[in-house]
C-alpha positions in Angstrom: -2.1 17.5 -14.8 -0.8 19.5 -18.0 2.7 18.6 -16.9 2.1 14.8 -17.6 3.1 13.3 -20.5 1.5 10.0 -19.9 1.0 7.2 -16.8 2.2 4.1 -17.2 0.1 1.6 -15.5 2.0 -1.9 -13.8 -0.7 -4.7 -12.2 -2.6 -2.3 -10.0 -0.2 0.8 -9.7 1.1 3.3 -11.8 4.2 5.3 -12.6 4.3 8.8 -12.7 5.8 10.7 -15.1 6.1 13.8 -16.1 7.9 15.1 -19.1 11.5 14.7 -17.7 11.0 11.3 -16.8 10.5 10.5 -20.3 13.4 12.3 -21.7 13.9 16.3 -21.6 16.0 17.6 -19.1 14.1 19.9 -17.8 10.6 20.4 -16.0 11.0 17.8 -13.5 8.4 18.9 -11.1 4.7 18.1 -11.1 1.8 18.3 -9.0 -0.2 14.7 -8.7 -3.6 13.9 -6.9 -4.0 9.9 -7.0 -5.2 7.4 -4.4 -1.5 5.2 -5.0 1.4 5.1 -7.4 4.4 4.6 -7.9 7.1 7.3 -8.1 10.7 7.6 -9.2 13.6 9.9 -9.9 14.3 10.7 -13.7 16.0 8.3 -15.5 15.2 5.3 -13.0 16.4 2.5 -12.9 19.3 4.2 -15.2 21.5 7.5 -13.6 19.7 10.6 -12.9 21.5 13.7 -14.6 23.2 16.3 -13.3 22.3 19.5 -11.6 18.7 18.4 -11.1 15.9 20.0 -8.6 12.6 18.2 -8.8 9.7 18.9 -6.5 6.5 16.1 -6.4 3.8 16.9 -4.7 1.5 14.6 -4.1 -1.9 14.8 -2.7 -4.5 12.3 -1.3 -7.7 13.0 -3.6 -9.6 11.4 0.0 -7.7 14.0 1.7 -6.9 10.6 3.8 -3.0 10.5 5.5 -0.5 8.7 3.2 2.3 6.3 3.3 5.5 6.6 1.1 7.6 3.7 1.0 10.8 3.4 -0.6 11.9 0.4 -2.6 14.8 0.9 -3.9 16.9 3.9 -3.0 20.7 4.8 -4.5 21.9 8.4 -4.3 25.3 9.7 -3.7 26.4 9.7 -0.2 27.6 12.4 2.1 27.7 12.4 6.1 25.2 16.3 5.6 23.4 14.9 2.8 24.3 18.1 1.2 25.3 16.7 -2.5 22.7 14.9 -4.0 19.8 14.1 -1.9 15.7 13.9 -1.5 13.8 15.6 1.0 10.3 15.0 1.9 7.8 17.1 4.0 4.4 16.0 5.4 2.3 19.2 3.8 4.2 22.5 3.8 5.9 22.8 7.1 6.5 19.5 9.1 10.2 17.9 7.9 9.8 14.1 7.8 13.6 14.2 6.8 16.5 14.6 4.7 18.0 11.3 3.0 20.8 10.3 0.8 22.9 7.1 0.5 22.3 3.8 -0.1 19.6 2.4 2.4 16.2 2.7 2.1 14.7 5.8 4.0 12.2 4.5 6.7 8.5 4.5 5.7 6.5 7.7 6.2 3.4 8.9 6.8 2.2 12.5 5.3 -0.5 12.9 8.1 -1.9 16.2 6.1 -2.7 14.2 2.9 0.2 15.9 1.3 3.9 15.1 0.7 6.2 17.5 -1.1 9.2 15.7 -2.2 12.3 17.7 -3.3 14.8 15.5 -5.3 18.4 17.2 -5.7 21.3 16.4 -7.8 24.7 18.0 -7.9 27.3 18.4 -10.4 29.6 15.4 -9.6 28.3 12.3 -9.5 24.9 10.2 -10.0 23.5 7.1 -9.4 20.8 5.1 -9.9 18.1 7.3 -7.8 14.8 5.6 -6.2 11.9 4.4 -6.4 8.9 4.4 -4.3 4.9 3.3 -4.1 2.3 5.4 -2.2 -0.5 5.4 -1.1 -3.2 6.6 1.0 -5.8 5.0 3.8 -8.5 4.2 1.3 -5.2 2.1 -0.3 -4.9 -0.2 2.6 -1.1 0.4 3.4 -0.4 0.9 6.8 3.1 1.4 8.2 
């Protein structure tokens, strides 16, 4: 966890941050192994920046299947979701999709124990970004 800065705990979850979230510009990207949390894009719930690629991966430390679940969810729209966007995989090879706009992305479920999360930004325009809580079995979430 030598990319963390700190956690920031809320009631019974936590934020996670890594340096970027806190303020530099670069070194977005982190590797995290917690039971639940919540995650966001830098700068949330202000803009995100410009010309941003972020990768979260997230591991169960039960190895248990996990839930991600999207509360809030504001990145620039476009029909291929091309511009700005986040991605998210179930472990290294299974797609669980590609999302950008306004509405919240479905809940998924990272069967593997591991979601990789990919957060692009372009150079035109930002929003607000997204947040989102997950969580895995021994969390009692179920979709």
């Amino acid at each position: 966890l030598s990319n963390f800065s700190r956690d920031m705990f809320y009631g019974n979850s936590f934020v996670v941050m890594s340096s970027l979230l806190i303020g530099l510009l670069k070194g977005c990207s982190f590797n995290v192994s917690k039971s639940s949390g919540n995650l966001s894009s830098p700068n949330y719930p202000g803009q995100y920046k410009r010309n941003m690629d972020c990768v979260y991966v997230i591991t169960s430390p039960t190895k248990q299947p996990i839930t991600l679940v999207f509360e809030d969810f504001q990145v620039e729209y476009d029909t291929d979701c091309k511009d700005d966007y986040v991605s998210v995989k179930d472990g290294v090879n299974t797609s669980l999709g590609i999302f950008c706009g306004y509405n919240n992305p479905p809940p998924l479920l990272a069967l593997s124990g591991v979601f990789i999360i990919k957060f692009h930004s372009d150079r035109y325009v930002n929003y607000k970004g997204f947040l989102a809580v997950f969580n895995d079995s021994q969390g009692n979430i179920f979709l």
